[in-house]
Structures are given as structure tokens and as C-alpha cells.
C-alpha positions in Angstrom: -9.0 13.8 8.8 -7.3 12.0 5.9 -3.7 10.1 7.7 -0.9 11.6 5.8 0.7 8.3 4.3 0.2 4.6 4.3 1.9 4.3 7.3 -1.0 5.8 9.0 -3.3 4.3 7.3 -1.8 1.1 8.5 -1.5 1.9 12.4 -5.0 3.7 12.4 -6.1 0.2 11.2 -4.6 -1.8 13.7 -4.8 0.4 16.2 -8.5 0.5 16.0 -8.4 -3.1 16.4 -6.5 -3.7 18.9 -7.9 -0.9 21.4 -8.7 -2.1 24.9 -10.4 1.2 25.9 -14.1 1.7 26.7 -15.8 2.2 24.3 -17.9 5.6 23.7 -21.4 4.2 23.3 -23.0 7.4 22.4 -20.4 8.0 19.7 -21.0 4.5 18.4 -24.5 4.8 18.3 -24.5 8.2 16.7 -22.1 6.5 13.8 -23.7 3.3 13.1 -27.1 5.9 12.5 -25.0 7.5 9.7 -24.7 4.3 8.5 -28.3 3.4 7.9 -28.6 6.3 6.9 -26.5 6.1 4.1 -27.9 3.0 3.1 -31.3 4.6 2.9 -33.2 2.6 5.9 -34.5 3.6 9.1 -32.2 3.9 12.2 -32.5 1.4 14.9 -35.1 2.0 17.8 -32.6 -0.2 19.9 -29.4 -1.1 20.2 -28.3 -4.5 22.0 -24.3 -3.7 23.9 -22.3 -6.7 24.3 -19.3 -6.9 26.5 -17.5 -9.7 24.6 -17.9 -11.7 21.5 -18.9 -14.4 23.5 -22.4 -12.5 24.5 -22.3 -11.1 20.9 -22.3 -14.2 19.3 -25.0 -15.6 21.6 -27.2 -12.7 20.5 -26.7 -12.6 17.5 -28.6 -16.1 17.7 -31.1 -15.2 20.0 -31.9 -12.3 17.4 -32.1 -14.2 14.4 -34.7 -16.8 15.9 -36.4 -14.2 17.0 -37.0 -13.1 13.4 -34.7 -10.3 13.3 -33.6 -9.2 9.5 -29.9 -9.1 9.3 -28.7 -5.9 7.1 -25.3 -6.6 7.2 -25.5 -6.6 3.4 -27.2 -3.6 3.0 -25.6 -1.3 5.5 -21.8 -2.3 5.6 -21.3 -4.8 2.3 -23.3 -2.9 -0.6 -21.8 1.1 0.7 -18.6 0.3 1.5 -18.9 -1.7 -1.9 -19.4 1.4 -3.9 -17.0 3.6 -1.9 -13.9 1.4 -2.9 -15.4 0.9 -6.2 -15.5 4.7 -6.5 -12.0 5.2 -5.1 -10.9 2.5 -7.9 -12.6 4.4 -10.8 -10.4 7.2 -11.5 -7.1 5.0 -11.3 -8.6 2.2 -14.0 -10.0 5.4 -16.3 -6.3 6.8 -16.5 -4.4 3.6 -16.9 -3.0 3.0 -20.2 -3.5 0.3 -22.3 -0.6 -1.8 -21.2 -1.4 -1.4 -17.5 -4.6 -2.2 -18.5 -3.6 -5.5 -20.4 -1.2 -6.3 -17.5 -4.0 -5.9 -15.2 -5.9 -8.3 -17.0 -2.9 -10.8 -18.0 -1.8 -10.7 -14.4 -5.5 -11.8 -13.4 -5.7 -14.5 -16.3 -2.3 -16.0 -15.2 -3.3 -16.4 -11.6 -6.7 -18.3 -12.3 -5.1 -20.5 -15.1 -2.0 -21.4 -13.2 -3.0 -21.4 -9.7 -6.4 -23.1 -10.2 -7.8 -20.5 -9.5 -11.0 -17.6 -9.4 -11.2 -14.8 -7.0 -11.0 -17.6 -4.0 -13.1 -20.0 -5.9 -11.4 -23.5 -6.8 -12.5 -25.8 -9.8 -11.9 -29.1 -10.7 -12.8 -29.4 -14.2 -11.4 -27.5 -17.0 -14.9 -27.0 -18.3 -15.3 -25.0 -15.5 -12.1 -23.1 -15.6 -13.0 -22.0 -19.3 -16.3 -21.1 -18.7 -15.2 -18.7 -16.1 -12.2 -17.3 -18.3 -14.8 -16.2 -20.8 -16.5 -14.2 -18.2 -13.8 -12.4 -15.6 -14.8 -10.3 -12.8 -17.0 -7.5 -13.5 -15.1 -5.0 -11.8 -11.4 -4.0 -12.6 -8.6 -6.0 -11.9 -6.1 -4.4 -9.4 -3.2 -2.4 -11.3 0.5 -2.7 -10.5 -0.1 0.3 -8.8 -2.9 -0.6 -7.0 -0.7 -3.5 -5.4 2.2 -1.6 -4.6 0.3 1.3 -2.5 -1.9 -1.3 -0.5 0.2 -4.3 -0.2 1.9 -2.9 3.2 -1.3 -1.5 4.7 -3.3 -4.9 4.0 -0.5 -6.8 5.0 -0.2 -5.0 8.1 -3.9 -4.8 9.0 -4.5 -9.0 8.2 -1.5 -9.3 10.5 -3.6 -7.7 13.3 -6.4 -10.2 12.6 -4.3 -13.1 12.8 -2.7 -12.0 16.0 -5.6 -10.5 18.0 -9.0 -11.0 16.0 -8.6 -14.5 15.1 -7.2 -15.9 18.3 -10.3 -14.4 20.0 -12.8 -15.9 17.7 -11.2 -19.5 17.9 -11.4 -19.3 21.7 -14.9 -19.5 21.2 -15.2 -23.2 20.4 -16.3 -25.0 17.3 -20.1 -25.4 18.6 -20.3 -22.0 18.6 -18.6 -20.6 16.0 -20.7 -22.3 13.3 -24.7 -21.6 13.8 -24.8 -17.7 13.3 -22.8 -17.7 9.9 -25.8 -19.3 8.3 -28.1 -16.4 8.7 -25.7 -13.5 8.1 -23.6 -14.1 6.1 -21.4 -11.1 4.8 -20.4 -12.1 1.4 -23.6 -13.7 0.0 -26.5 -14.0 0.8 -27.0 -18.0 0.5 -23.5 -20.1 0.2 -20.0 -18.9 0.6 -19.1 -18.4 -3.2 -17.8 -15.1 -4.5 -19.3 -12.7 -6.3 -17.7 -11.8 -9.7 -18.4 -7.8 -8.8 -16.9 -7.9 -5.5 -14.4 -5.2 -5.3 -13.4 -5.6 -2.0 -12.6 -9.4 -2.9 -10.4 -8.2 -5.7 -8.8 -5.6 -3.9 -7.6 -8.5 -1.2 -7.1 -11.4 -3.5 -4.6 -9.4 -5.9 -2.8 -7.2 -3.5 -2.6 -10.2 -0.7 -2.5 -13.3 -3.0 -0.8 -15.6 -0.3 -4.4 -14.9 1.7 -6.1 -17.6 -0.3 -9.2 -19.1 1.7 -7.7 -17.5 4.7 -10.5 -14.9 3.8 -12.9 -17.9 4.6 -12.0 -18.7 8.2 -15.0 -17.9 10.3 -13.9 -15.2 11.7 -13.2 -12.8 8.9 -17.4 -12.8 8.2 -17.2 -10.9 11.4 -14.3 -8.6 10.8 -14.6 -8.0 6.7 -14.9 -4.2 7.5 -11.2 -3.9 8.5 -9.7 -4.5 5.2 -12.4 -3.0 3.1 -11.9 0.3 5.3 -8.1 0.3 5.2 -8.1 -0.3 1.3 -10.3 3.2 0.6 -8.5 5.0 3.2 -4.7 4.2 1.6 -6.8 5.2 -2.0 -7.6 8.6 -0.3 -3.7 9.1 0.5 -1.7 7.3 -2.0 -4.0 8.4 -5.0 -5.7 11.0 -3.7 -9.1 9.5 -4.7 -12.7 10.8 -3.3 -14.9 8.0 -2.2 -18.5 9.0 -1.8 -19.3 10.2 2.2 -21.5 7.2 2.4 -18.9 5.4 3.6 -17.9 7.5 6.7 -20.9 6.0 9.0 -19.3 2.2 8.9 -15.6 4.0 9.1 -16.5 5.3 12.6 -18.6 2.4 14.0 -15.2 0.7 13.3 -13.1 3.0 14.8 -15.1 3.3 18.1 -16.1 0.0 18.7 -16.2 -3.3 18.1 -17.7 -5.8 16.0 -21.3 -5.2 14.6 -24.0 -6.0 13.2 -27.2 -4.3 11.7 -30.8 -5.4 12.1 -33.7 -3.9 11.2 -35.1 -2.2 14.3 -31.5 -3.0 15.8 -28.3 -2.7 15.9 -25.8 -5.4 17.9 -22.9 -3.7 19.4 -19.8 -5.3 21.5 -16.9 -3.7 23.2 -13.6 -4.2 21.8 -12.2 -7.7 21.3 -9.1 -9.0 23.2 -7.6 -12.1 22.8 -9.3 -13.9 26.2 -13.1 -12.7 25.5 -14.6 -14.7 28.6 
């Protein structure tokens, strides 16, 4: 059911992420199917449950050298991807021209005078022109845009940084950095931003304090928070449809915790507390 204002949108958000409750396995399982489904793969044969991120994490390892495919891309990044994008649509195909040329002054403004690009920085000017002569493929965020997801955004990176992050630092260093290399969320091969990302739009303009904040190790684990919350406050402030490809990842994130696809497999966890040994 659609929540009836931002307001909801923002305590669904951070109350899925902040549950302490079992999780309902079955119910997981049956959503993160949906989800390969929707990206047009075969559902896993097995999934792997982990009872804290800990575990996860050393799984995740164990997977990948055993030659596992990671398919985070594919199942969460590319359809949640064209859901927000599709939310977006109707909103950027009824703006006017000034909100359109505000839009894109706005986003000129930022690069030019912070330095820089979606969250990439640049040293030379060479580089900074080059990159003004080609902006971001997708639409820059309206005034509009900002002002409806600003508070639900706000309110779900606040949950990250108070319960999310806290959880993945008490990990340790060693362990933090070796999985990142082979699954990484973004890109497939180094940490830069794609010039199409919607989702990195959606955050950068609306949140522009965030900064690299969006690089911290952690957020490649928890990326689906934010991407969900942003197409669910479209649905209620603008009333816009996303495609139901979407819906698999929604529930997998409202009924457990973090993870990841692989092909044959799926890695689950319970939910994440603060203290995850």
C-alpha cells in the first residue's frame, strides 16, 4: 500500500532499518525471487542466511573466491535504476522551461563553484570544462524535486549514520576493505560515477551536504535505502507510477537485512544492530 505522505515514507524507511525482529525467511526469499525475476535471470537454487554482518561479510568472501557472479548490478542497481528514472519522467516532461533552465543552472553552479561533478572532484580546469560540455545524462533534480524528498532523504541517511554505519565500522578496517572490490554497487570496476545515475542525482541535489559521505564503505552495502525511499516519496508527493519491477528489491528490504545476489544464490542476513558480534 502506497504511505499517505512523506512522513510515512520517511518512518517506513527507517523503521525498516532499524527493526530488531526476526526476520521472516520465507517472505524474504519469496521477495528477493521477484527480484530476479524482474531482472530477467533465473531464481537462486540456494540461499546462504547470515545472522550478522559479521558472517555476511565473511561469506560474501568465501563466495566470491569460490567463483560466485555477483548480480548486485543487475538485480538491485539497473531495476531500481529505471523505476526512479520512471518516476522522474513525468515531472521533467511537465516542467517549464524556466524550471528546466533552473534545473540545469542550479546543476552548472554546483560543479563550477564547488569543484565539483556528481561526487567526482577534479583538479584541472581542463577537466572541469570537458565535463561541463557533457552533463549528466539524466535530468537534473527540479526545485520540486528537492523540496518533496529533502525531509525523507534526510531522515533515512540519518538512520544510516546512527545505526547502519556504526555497525559496519565495528567491523574493523581488515575487514571492511576486501569484499568491495568484487561487488561493487556503483560500477563495475573503480568507484567513479556514472553520468546516467539517477539515483546519484537524486541524492547529490536533494542532499548536497552528503558529498563523499555516499563513498564510506558502508553505503555499497546499504545503497537500496535511499534509492527505495526516493521512488516511494515520487509515488505520494507526485503521484508518479514506477514500473512493478521494482517491488521485488522493495520487500527484500523491508523484511530483511542486507543482501546480495549471486547467480545460483542469494546471501541473506538478519537485521543489523549496532553491536553485530
Amino acid at each position: 500500500m502506497t504511505p499517505a505522505s512523506p512522513n510515512d515514507v520517511a518512518a517506513l524507511w527507517t523503521t525498516a532499518a532499524t527493526a530488531t525482529d526476526p526476520v521472516d525467511r520465507e517472505a524474504a526469499e519469496a521477495a528477493a525471487r521477484a527480484a530476479y525475476r524482474a531482472a530477467d535471470l533465473p531464481t537462486p537454487s540456494r540461499f546462504t542466511w547470515c545472522t550478522s554482518l559479521h558472517e555476511a561479510i565473511d561469506r560474501l568472501g568465501h563466495h566470491i573466491g569460490e567463483g560466485h557472479t555477483p548480480l548486485v548490478r543487475q538485480v538491485r542497481r539497473d531495476v531500481l535504476q529505471q523505476a526512479l528514472s520512471t518516476a522522474r519522467a513525468p515531472l521533467w516532461q511537465k516542467a517549464s522551461d524556466l524550471e528546466q533552465s533552473k534545473a540545469f543552472g542550479a546543476f552548472h553552479h554546483f560543479f563550477e563553484w564547488k569543484g565539483y561533478y556528481g561526487e567526482q572532484r577534479y583538479d584541472g580546469m581542463d577537466e572541469r570544462y570537458d565535463l561541463m560540455e557533457w552533463p549528466y545524462l539524466c535530468s537534473p533534480v527540479l526545485p520540486a524535486e528537492r523540496a518533496a524528498l529533502r525531509p525523507v532523504l534526510t531522515a533515512v541517511r540519518r538512520t544510516y549514520e546512527q545505526v547502519l554505519r556504526p555497525a559496519w565500522d565495528a567491523l574493523g578496517p581488515a575487514v571492511r576493505s576486501y569484499p568491495l572490490r568484487a561487488v561493487r554497487y556503483w560500477q563495475d570496476h573503480h568507484t567513479g560515477v556514472e553520468q546516467n545515475d539517477e539515483a546519484r542525482a537524486v541524492v547529490q541535489y536533494c542532499l548536497p551536504d552528503a558529498k563523499d559521505r555516499l563513498f564510506d564503505p558502508a553505503w555499497h552495502f546499504y545503497p537500496d535505502l535511499v534509492v527505495l525511499a526516493a521512488i516511494d516519496s515520487y509515488r505520494t508527493a507526485f503521484g508518479t507510477t514506477p514500473n512493478s519491477r521494482w517491488e521485488g528489491c522493495r520487500e527484500v528490504s523491508l523484511t530483511s537485512g542486507p543482501w546480495w545476489p549471486f547467480a545460483g544464490l542469494a546471501l541473506m542476513t538478519e537485521r543489523v544492530t549496532a553491536t553485530p558480534r
